[in-house]
C-alpha positions, -999 to +999 in steps of 0.1 A: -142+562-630-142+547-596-162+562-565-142+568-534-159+544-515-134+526-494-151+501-469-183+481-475-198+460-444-234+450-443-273+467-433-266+505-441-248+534-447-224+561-431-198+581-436-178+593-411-151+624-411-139+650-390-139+684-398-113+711-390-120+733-362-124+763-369-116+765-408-132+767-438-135+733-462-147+754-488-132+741-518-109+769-543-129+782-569-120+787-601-113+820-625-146+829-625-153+828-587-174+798-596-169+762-574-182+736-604-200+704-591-197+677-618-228+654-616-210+625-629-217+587-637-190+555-626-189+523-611-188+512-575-171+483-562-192+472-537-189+438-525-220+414-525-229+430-559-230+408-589-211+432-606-195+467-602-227+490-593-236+518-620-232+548-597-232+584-598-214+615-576-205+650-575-170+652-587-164+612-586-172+612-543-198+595-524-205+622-507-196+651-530-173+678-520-183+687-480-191+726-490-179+749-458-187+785-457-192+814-429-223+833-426-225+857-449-203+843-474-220+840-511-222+804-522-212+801-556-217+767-574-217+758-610-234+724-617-222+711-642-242+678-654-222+650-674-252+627-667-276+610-690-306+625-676-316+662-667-308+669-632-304+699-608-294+705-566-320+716-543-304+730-513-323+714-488-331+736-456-314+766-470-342+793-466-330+803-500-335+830-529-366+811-551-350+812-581-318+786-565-344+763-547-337+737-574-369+727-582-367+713-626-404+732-638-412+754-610-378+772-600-354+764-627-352+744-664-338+712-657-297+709-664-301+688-696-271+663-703-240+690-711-251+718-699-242+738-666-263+756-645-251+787-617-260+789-580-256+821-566-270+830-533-258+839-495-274+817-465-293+839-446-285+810-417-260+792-404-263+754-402-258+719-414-274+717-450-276+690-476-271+695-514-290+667-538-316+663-563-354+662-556-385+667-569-383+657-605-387+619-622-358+600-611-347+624-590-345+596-562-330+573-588-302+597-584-299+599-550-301+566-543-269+557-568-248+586-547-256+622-557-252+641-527-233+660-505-234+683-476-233+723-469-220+734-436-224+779-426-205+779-397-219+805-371-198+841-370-183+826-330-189+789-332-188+767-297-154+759-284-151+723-288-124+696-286-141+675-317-159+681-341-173+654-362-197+644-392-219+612-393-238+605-428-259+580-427-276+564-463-287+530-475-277+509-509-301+483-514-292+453-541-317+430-557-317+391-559-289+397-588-263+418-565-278+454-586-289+487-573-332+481-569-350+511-571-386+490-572-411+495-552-424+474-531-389+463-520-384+428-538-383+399-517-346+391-517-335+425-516-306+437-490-290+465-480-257+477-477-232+495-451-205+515-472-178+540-451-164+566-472-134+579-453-135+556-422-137+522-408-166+513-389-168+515-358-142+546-364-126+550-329-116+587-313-093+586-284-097+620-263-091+635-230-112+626-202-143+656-202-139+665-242-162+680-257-173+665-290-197+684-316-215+657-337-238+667-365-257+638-377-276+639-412-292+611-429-300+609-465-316+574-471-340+572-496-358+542-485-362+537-441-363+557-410-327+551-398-327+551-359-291+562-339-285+559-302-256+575-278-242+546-252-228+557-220-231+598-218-259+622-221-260+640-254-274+676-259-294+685-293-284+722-303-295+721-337-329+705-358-328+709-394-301+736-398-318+758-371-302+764-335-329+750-304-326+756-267-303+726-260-328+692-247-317+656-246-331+633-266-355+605-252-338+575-236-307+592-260-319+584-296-330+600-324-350+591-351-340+604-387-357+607-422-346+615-454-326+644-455-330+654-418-300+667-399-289+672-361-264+689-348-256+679-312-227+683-283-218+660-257-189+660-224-168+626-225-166+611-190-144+628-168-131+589-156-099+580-176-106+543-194-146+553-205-164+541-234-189+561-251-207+553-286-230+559-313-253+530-325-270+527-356-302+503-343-312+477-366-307+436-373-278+440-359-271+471-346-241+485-360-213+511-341-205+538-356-186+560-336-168+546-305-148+574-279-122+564-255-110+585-228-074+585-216-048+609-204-059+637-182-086+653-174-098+684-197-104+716-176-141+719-164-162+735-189-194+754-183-230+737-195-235+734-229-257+762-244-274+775-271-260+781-305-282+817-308-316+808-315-327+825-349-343+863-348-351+857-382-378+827-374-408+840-358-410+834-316-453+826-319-474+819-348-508+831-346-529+799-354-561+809-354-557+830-376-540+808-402-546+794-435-558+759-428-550+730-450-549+689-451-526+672-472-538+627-474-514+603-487-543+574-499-533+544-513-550+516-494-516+502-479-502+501-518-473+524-525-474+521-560-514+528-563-502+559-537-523+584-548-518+628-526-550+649-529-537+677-538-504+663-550-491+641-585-461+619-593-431+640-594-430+635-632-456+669-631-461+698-615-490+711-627-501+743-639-520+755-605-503+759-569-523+744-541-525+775-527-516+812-527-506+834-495-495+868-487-463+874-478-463+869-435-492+847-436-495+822-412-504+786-428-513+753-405-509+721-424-517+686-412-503+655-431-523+625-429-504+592-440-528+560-448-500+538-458-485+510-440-458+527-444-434+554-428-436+589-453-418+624-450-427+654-460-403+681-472-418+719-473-394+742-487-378+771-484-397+774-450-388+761-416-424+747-394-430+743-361-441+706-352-476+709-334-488+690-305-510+658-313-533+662-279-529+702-277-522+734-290-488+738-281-459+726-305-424+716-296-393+739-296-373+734-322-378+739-360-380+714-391-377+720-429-392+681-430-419+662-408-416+621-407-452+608-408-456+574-392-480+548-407-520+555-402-512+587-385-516+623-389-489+651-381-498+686-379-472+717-386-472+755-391-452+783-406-452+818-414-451+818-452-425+848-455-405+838-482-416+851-516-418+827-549-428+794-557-422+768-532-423+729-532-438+704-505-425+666-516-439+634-500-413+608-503-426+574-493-398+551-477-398+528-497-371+535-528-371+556-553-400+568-579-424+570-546-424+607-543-451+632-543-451+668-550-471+699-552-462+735-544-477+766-533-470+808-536-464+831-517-470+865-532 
């Protein structure tokens, strides 16, 4: 089997597609009413390899399957795993049922090699989602070789747009001998590796003058902070994580993104006929992504670009002081491989005991302290936090299912702890797979 991987250039990843406005991609199910998902090994041709890469994707795409569905609409997904190892999806930002969180030993028995597995369960939000393994041993493995894909609910009356459009951006990275290297640290001759899956890069929209583009950003590499910058227009975040925010633009119009975290933004072309607007990827070199032309005429004048609906469903204050207070320390002397959580283990083990136990509606404040020299993310699911202030006790105005923890420094979040089970909080290090953390709590 070969991946659908058509372009390979080099330094990282994306994938860039447009979607249809206004329709569902939601793929026909089958006699049962059940999409299946085949986790599935192949090879990848991907030049500056020594050889064709062993890789692995839902139903033979890197991505899988884009999943489309409108609120209220029941996702049904049978995973069925032709892999070597166990595996299972965890439906990341998807405030989900407990049971589907997709966690192998705390939600779910891992899919053993053969077997299938049923996900049944209605977003209770609308949003940009991502669908891929975590939290088990060589669950990053996985991801790193290509198993994942993304989950769009559109809203019931979504924006009226001219464009809308899909960046995903990943990273391969290829040892001295031109194969996949999952070690950690990152070997010495180690590279990575820019792959386009249904585009060229820098993929090039021509549009009216004063279009109106919708442009939801999600990154899902496994080992750095990928940094993307708009050139020549003003962009408008609507979205952080799956959940709607007052629209703000980003500082000096970039964005920092880690693993698995998603944006979903808006932006008005020039009105002038002959612009040039685009969308960087920042590194050695930078690398285009996107690039917009204007020409023809003018679009009709729109109003400002607004909200999306913020979310009744999230709470508008959380009542800090009276909070269950916690500290989560990532220790391991600059080392990630001596990386050692209090309160957390390898993601080979669970263990027996949550870290904590909460009533339903209980506020909890969490700080993350990382004492690496390097960049880590935390993951808390089946929750969305609020991202507190480092000098004060305000937090900003938008919502995140994950917090990006710069090196020797401490972030701080909080959430109202309202949905019932067993939940996961991951600390993937960026550095490759097999540096990820876990531990969980209850909410009862």
């Amino acid at each position: 089997m070969s991946m659908d991987r058509r372009q390979f250039v080099g330094s990282a990843v994306a994938s860039v597609f447009t979607l249809p406005l206004g329709a569902s991609a939601q793929p026909a199910p089958n006699a049962d009413g059940m999409k299946v998902l085949v986790a599935k090994a192949g090879t990848l041709n991907l030049p500056g390899a020594g050889a064709d890469l062993k890789a692995i994707g839902y139903d033979g795409q890197i991505p899988g399957p884009l999943l489309r569905y409108k609120k209220g609409e029941e996702v049904k997904i049978r995973l069925t795993n032709q892999l070597d190892k166990p595996t299972a999806i965890h439906w990341q930002g998807v405030r989900n049922a407990n049971a589907f969180d997709g966690v192998p030993g705390l939600t779910q028995q891992p899919v053993s090699p053969g077997m299938s597995f049923d996900y049944r369960f209605t977003p209770p939000d609308s949003g940009l989602f991502m669908y891929r393994p975590v939290s088990f041993a060589g669950a990053q493995e996985q991801v790193e070789r290509g198993l994942y894909g993304l989950l769009i609910v559109d809203e019931a009356e979504p924006p009226q747009v001219d464009k809308d459009m899909v960046v995903l951006l990943d990273d391969w990275f290829l040892d001295d001998k031109g194969a996949v290297s999952s070690a950690l640290p990152r070997a010495a001759g180690a590279k990575s590796v820019l792959t386009v899956t249904s585009q060229m890069v820098p993929r090039v929209e021509v549009l009216q003058p004063g279009a109106r583009v919708r442009l939801r950003l999600a990154s899902v590499a496994q080992a750095r902070a990928m940094v993307v910058s708009f050139v020549g227009v003003k962009p408008f975040i609507c979205a952080i994580d799956g959940q709607p925010c007052d629209p703000f633009e980003p500082v000096r119009q970039t964005i920092p993104m880690g693993p698995g975290s998603r944006f979903d933004l808006q932006l008005d072309l020039p009105m002038e006929k002959g612009a040039v607007v685009s969308l960087v990827l920042r590194g050695e070199p930078d690398t285009m992504l996107v690039t917009f032309k204007t020409e023809g005429e003018p679009k009709a004048a729109r109003g400002p670009i607004v909200t999306l609906g913020l979310n009744p469903a999230l709470p508008p204050a959380i009542k800090l002081q009276e909070a269950k207070k916690l500290d989560l320390v990532l220790d391991g002397a600059g080392e990630v491989a001596k990386g050692l959580m209090i309160g957390m283990t390898k993601a080979a083990g669970l263990g027996d005991k949550p870290l904590f136990t909460v009533k339903r509606g209980t506020g909890v404040s969490m700080g993350f302290t990382n004492k690496l020299s390097l960049h880590t993310q935390f993951h808390v699911h089946g929750h969305h936090m609020r991202l507190l202030h480092d000098m004060d006790d305000g937090w900003e105005p938008y919502w995140r299912d994950s917090v990006l923890v710069p090196a020797t420094r401490t972030k701080r979040v909080a959430f109202l702890a309202d949905n019932p089970g067993k939940w996961a909080i991951s600390c993937q290090v960026l550095g490759g797979a097999g540096a990820e953390f876990v531990t969980w709590f209850e909410v009862v």
